[in-house]
N, C-alpha and C positions, 0 to 999 in steps of 0.2 A: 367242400372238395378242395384239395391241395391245388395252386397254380407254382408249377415248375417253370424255369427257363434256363437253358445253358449257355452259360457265359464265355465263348474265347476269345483271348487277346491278345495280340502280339507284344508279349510283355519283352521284348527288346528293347522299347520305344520309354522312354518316361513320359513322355505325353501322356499314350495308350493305359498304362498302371495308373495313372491319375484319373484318365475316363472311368476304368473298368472299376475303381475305388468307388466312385460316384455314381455310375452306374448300377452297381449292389446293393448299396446302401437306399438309394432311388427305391430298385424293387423291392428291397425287404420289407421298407418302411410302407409300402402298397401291399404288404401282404403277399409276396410272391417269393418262393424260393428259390435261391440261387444254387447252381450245380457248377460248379470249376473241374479243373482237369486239372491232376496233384500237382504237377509241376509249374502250372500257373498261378494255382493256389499261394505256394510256398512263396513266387516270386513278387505278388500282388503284396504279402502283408496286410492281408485281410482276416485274420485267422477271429475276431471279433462275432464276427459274423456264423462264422461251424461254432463258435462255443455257447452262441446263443440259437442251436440247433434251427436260423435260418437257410445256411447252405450247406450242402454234402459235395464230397470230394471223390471225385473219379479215377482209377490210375488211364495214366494216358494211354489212348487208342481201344480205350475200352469201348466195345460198339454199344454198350446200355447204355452209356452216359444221357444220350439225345432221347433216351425211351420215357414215355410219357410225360416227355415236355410240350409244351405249345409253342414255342419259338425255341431256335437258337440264335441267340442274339450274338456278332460279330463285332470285335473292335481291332480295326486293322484295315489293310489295305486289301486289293484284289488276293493276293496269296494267300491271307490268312482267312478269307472268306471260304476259298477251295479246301483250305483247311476243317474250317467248321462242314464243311459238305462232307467231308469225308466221313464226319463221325453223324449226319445229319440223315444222310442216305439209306440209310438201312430203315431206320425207321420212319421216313418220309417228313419229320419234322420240319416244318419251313424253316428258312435261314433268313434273318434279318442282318442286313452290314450296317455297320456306320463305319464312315469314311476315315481313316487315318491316318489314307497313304498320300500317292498323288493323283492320278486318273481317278480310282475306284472306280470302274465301270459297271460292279456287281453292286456296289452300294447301292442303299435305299436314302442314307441322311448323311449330313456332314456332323463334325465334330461340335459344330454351335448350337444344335439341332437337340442335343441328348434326353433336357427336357419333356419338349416336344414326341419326340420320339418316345420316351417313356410314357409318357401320358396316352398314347396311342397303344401300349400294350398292355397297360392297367385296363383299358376300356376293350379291349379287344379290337379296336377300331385299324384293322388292316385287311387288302385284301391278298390271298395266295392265288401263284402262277407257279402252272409248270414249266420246268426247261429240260429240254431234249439233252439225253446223256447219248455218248457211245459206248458198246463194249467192243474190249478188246481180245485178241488172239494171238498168242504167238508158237509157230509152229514148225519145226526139224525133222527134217526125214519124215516128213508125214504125221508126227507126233506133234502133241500138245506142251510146251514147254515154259507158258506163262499164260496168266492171262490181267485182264485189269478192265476199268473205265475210266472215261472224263468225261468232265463238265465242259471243256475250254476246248479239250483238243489231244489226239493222238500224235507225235512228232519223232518218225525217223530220221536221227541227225547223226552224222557225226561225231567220231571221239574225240579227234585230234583236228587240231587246226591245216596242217600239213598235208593232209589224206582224202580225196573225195571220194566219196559213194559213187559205186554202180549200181541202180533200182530202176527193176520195173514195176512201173504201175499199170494196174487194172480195175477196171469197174464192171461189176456184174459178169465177173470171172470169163472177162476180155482183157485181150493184152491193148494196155493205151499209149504207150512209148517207154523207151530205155531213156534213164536221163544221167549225165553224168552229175552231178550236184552236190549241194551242201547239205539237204536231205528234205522231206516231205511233210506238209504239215495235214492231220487230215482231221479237221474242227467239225463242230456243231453251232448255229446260227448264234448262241450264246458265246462264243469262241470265235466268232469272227471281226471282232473288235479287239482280240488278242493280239497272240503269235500271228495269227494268219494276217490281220492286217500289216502287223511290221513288215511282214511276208510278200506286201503287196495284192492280198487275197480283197473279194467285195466284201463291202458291209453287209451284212442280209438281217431284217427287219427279225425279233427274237418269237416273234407268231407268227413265221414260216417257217417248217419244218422240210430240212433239207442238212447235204451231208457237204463239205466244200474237201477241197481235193486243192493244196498249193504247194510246188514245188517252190523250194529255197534255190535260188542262184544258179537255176539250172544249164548248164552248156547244150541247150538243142532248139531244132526249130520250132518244136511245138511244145510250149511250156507254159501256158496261159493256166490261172486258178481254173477251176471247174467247180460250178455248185448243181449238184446231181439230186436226184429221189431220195427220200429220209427210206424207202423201202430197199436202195441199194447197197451193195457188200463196197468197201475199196479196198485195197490189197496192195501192197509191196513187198517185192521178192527183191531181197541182197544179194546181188553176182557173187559167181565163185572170183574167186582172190579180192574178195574186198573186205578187209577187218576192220574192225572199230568201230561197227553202229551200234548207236544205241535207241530205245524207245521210251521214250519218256509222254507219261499220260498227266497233264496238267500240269508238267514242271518240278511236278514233286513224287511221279514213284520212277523210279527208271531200272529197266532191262536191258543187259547187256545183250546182243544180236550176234548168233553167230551164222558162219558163213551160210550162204542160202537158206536162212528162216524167213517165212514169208509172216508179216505182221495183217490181221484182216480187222476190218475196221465195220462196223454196223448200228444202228441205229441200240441204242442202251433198253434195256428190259425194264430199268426203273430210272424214273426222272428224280428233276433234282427240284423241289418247291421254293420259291421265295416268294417271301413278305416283302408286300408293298406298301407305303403307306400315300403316295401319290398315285395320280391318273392321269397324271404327262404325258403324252403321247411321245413313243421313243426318239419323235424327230429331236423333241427340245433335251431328251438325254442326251444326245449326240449335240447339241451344239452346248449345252454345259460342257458336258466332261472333256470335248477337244475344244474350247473357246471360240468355236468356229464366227469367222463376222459374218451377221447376217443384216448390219447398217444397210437400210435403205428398203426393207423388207416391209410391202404396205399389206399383206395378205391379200384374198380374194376380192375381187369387185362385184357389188353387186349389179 
């Protein structure tokens, strides 16, 4: 039986081209073929590889590419991982990252790691989790006028620097305050070490399911994050005379917002699987990926 795996990478990076080079050649030579997205393809200079009918070539945002793979394997930072989710999602395939950026809070391995990492998907030796998506809604006069998901987070912001939003928020189709602001973040527990954190939003542990609600820079009294029910709606309605918003779902699709569309926010129909290859308990994810000091730290006593 064929073993697939789809490659993306931020071929921006010379680094990344040089992983993804090594990382192909890795898989083939295990017997595993490799799937590229054309414009990666062309950029990697791997073309060695399709004319020894080890990999096949995708046009980009083709939602087959991920279909009867067993991983999608990631080389890049947090962004380009939300990327491979996009084309990953439909088909539930797990997403595996390795690290290329600077946090990688989605990654599984760093860059030194590849090896290692490949060895572990010749063997099959990972295990999959799921993560909480939200879907989106965007809605005018009553009508339906967009709609989308994230992985990370839904974000009412702002167009222009110049300009702030008038939104109201609501939760379980209650009004929760007007806030004058810089706009609204409204994540999933996976996303709460994102946007929301820069946000000022909590950390929330990624096996709690739960919706977080953070208002940007908001001018009022009551403007604390809120982490609500994964079974709750949230909602922002754009005042009349307020232009310029927009909706952006993970940073990478965005809707323009016009006057009085309300954006509704709710737990996602389908999750997003990732490949693990550790059992770290996410405390020590968090003190990796922000260097937190934890000198002096003797654990439990018996």
């Amino acid at each position: 039986m064929n073993r697939n795996v789809l490659l993306v990478t931020h071929t921006g990076r010379e680094e990344a081209r040089q992983v993804a080079k090594e990382a192909a050649h890795r898989l083939t030579e295990a017997g595993i073929k490799v799937r590229l997205m054309a414009e990666e393809q062309s950029e990697l200079g791997i073309d060695d590889l399709r004319d020894r009918h080890d990999a096949s070539v995708f046009a980009d945002g083709d939602p087959r590419a991920a279909e009867g793979c067993e991983l999608v394997v990631v080389l890049g930072g947090d962004g380009t991982i939300l990327r491979g989710a996009e084309l990953a999602r439909a088909s539930g395939t797990p997403i595996l990252g390795v690290n290329l950026g600077h946090v990688g809070f989605l990654a599984e391995s760093e860059r030194d790691d590849l090896g290692y990492t490949v060895d572990h998907i010749v063997r099959r030796s990972y295990a999959v989790e799921e993560r909480m998506t939200v879907d989106v809604v965007v809605r005018s006069n009553g009508h339906v006028v967009a709609d989308g998901w994230a992985l990370n987070e839904a974000t009412v912001e702002k167009a222009s620097r110049e300009r702030m939003l008038d939104l109201v928020a609501e939760i379980d189709g209650r009004a929760l305050s007007r806030w004058g602001c810089d706009g609204v973040v409204m994540a999933t527990p996976t996303g709460s070490t994102a946007y929301a954190f820069s946000a000022g939003g909590p950390v929330v542990w990624p096996d709690l399911e739960a919706l977080l609600m953070v208002p940007i820079s908001a001018h009022a009294l009551f403007a604390r994050p809120m982490v609500v029910s994964p079974s709750s709606e949230l909602a922002v309605t754009v005042q009349p005379r307020t232009p310029g918003a927009v909706l952006w779902c993970d940073g990478r699709r965005a809707v323009d917002l016009p006057t009085g569309a309300r954006v509704e926010v709710r737990r996602g129909e389908h999750p997003v699987r990732l490949a693990r290859l550790h059992e770290a308990p996410f405390t020590d994810r968090l003190v990796a990926k922000f260097a937190l000091p934890v000198e002096g730290w003797r654990g439990a006593r018996s």
